[in-house]
Every structure is written in C-alpha cells, then in structure tokens.
C-alpha positions as CSV (number, residue, x, y, z in Angstrom):
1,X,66.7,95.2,104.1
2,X,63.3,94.5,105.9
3,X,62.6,91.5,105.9
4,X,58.5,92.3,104.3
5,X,60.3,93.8,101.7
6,X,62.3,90.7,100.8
7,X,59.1,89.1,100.7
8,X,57.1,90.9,98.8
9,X,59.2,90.9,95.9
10,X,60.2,87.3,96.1
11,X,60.8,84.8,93.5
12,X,57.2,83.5,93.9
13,X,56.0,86.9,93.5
14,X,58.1,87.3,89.9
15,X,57.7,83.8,88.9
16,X,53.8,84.0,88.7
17,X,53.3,83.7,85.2
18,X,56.6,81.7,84.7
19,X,58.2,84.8,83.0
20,X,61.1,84.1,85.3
21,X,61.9,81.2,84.1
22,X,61.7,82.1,80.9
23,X,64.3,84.4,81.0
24,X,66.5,82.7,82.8
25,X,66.6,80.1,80.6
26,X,67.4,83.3,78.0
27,X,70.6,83.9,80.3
28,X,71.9,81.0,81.3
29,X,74.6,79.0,79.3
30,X,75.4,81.8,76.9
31,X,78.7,82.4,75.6
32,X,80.7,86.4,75.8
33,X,79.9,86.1,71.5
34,X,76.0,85.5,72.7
35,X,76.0,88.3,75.3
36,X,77.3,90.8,72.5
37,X,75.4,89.4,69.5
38,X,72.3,89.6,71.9
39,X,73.1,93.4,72.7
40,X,73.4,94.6,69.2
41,X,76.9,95.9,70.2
42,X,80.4,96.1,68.3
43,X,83.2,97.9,68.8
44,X,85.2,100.1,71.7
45,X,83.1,100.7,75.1
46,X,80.2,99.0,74.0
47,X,81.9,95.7,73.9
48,X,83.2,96.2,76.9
49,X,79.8,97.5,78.5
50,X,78.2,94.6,76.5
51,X,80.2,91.7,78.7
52,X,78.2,93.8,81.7
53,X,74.5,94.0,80.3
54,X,74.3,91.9,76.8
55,X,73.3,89.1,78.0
56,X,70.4,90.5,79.3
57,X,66.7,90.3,77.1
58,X,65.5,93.4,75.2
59,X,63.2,94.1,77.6
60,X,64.5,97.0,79.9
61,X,63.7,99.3,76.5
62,X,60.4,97.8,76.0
63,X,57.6,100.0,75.2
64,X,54.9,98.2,77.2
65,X,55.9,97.0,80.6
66,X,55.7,93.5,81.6
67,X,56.1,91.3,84.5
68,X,59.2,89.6,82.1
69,X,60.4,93.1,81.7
70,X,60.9,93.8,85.4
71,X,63.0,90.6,86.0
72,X,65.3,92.1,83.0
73,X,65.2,95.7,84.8
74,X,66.4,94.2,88.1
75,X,69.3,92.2,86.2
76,X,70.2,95.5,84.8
77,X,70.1,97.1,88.6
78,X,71.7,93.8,89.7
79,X,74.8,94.3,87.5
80,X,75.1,97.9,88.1
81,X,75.1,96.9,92.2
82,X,78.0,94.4,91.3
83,X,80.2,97.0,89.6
84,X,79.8,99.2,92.7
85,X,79.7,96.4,95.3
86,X,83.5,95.4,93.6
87,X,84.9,98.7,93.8
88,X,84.0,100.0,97.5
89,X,85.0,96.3,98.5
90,X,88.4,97.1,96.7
91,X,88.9,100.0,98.3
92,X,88.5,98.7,101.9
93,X,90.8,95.8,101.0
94,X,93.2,97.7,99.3
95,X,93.0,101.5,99.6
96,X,93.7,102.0,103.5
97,X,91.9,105.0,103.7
98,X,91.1,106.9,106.9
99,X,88.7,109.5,108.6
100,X,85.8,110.5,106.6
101,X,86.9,108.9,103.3
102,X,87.4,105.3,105.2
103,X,84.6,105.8,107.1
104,X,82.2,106.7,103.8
105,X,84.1,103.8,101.8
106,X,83.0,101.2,105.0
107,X,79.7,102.2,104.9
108,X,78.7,102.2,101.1
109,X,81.1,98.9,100.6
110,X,78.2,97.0,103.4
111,X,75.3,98.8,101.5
112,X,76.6,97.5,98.1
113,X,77.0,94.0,99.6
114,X,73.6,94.1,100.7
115,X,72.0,95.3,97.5
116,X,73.4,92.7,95.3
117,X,72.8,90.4,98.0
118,X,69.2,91.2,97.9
119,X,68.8,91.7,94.1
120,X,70.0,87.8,93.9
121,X,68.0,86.7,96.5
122,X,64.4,88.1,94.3
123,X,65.9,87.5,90.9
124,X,67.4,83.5,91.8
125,X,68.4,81.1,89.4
126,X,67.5,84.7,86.7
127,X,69.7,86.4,87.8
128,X,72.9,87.4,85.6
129,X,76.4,86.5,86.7
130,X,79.1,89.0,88.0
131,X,81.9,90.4,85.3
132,X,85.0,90.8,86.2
133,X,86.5,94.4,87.2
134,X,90.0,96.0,87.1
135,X,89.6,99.1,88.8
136,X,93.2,100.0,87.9
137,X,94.6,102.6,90.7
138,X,91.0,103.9,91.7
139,X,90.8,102.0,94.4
140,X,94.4,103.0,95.9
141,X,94.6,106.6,95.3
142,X,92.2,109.0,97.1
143,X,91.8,111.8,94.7
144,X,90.9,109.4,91.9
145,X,89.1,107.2,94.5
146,X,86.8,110.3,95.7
147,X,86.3,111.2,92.0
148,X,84.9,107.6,90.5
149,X,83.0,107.4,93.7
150,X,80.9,110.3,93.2
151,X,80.3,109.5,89.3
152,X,79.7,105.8,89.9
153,X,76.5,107.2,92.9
154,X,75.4,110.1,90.2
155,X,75.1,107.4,87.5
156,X,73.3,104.8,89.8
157,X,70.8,107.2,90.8
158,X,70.1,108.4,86.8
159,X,70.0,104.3,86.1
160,X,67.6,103.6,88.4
161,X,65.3,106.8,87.7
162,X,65.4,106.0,84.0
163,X,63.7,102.8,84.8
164,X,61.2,104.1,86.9
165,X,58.0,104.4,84.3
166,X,59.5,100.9,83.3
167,X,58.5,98.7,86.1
168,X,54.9,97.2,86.1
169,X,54.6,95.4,89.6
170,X,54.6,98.0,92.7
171,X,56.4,95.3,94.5
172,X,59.2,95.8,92.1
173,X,59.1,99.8,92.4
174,X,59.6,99.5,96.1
175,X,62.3,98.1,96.0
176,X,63.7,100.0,93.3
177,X,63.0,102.9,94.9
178,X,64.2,101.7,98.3
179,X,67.9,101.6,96.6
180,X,67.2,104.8,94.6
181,X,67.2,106.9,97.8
182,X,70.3,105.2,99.4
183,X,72.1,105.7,96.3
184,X,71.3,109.5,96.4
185,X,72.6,109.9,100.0
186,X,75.8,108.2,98.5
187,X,76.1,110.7,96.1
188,X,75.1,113.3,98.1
189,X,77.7,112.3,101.2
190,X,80.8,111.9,99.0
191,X,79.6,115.2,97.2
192,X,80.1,116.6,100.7
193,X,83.3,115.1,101.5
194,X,84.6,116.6,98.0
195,X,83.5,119.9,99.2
196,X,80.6,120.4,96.8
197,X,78.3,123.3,97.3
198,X,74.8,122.2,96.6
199,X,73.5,123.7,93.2
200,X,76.8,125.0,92.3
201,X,79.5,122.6,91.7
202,X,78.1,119.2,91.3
203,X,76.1,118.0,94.2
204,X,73.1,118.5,92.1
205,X,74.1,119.5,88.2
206,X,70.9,119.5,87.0
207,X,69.2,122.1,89.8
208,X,66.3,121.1,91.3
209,X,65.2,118.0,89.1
210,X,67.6,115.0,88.7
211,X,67.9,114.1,84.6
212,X,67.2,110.2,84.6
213,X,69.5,108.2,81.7
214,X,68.2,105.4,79.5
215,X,69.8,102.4,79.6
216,X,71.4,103.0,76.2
217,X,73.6,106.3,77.7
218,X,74.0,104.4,81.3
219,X,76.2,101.4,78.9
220,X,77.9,104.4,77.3
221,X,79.4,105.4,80.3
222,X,79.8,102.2,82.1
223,X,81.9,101.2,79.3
224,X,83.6,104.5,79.3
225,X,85.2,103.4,82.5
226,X,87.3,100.8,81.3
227,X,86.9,99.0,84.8
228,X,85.5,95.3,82.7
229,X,87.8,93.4,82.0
C-alpha cells in the first residue's frame, strides 16, 4: 500500500472529532454475550456470524453517514479481510498446492496480509479483534479450495460495494475502493482458473453491473460458512 495512502487515512485523520475513541471504547472489553446482544442476533448462522461482526456499533446501517460510522465500516471491512487473510494463509501452510492454483493462493494470501495489516494500522486501538476460523478441509482439498475461494472474492467485492454510499470522508473511500478493485481481480483470476466464461457461468452473474449486498445478507452468508468457530 502507498505509503500517502496510509497517511491520509490515518488515525489522526479518523480521530478528529474523537469519534474513534469513542467507539473503541464501545468494543473493547466486551464479552461473546455482549457481541451478540449488541448485534440483535439469536440463533443458527447468525450467532455464528455474530462472534465476527456483533461487536461492532450500529453504525455500518446508519441512515446518515458519519465520521463514527466510517470507523464502524472499516471494522466491518477489517473482519471480512481477517476471514480471508486466515484461509489463503491456511492454504499455503497446509494445502500444498502447485502451478496456477499455488501460485493464485501465494499471491492473494500476501494481499490479505497486507489488507488487514493496513485496515489495523488506520483503525488502531478501534479496531476489532480476529475470530477464530476452522476452515474444515477447504484449505486441503482443491476442488473445494477453488470453490470457497471464488465465493469468499464474489462476497468481498458485494461487501465493500454495499458500503460505498456509506462512507462520509473521501479519505476513507480511497481506500475502500483501493481494496475493492484488488478484490475483483481476485474474483476474476480464480474465476479464470475454474474455467469460467465471462457472462456465462459465474465470472460476472449479474451481467454487466455487479449487485452490491447490505451488511445484513453479507452476515447471512458469512455465517452460512460455518468457518467461526
């Protein structure tokens, strides 16, 4: 990441109106019960989903955007980054996979690393603590590997395009956008390696305009999963 992007989105730059302290001090300390009661969720994949993004304020859903509602937006990008920063680093540790498929899994596994890395860096002593994950035998086995791959970029790219009207400080849409894009060409170079035809099988399934989720569908299939533990 350039370095005048780290800048501009730094902690001072958040932290102007205190708003970033504020909600850390809404994360910190809480308990799982907090994190769910906060979230409004019960029951099945929304518990589960809830250990990822409860504990963050009701802001991300906010009608009017804030500068308190951006740090909640990159928490919610922060957490999505850990889910996908633990599985590629998985599957280089674990999966032994060669040619293309090790290659992809290399590169994507350092691009993860670096978005969480950077996410943390702007968000500080805000931002939310990592889960833990149990990818089960997706990280071992290269169909199944392949498959959660391309469904874990597709849903990145709807997550962060669903919080796009969202975010008040153009700082904070740079760099949103910055990860946006690399998370398409994910998406768009396993869809390759899966033999996708573009506008027939997946690469792009919904034509020429990508459909952007709310956070609300985004926990419904993060949950779905069953990779938190």
């Amino acid at each position: 990441m350039p370095q005048a992007l780290t800048d501009i989105i730094s902690l001072e730059v958040l932290d102007q109106d205190g708003a970033l302290r504020e909600t850390s001090d809404a994360v910190r300390g809480d308990t799982r019960a907090d994190l769910f009661r906060k979230a409004g969720v019960a029951g099945g994949a929304l518990v589960a989903s809830g250990v990822l993004f409860g504990g963050l304020p009701g802001l991300a859903s906010a009608a009017k955007p804030s500068k308190r509602q951006d740090v909640a937006i990159l928490n919610y990008a922060l957490t999505l980054e850990y889910l996908e920063a633990a599985f590629y680093k998985e599957a280089v540790a674990k999966g032994g996979f060669s040619g293309e498929v090790g290659d992809f899994a290399k590169l994507v596994a350092a691009h993860e690393a670096a978005h969480v890395a950077y996410l943390k860096r702007a968000l500080g002593s805000a931002a939310v603590k990592s889960p833990m994950f149990d990818f089960k035998d997706t990280t071992t086995d290269e169909t199944k590997f392949k498959a959660t791959a391309f469904a874990l970029e597709n849903t990145g790219v709807k997550a962060y395009a669903g919080q796009a009207t969202n975010i008040k400080q153009p700082a904070v849409v740079q760099a949103a956008v910055s990860i946006l894009t690399i998370e398409a060409r994910h998406a768009a170079a396993i869809a390759a390696i899966l033999g996708h035809i573009p506008g027939r099988d997946g690469i792009t399934p919904d034509g020429a305009f990508d459909k952007a989720l709310s956070k609300r569908a985004i926990l419904r299939a993060v949950g779905a999963t069953g990779f938190i533990v």
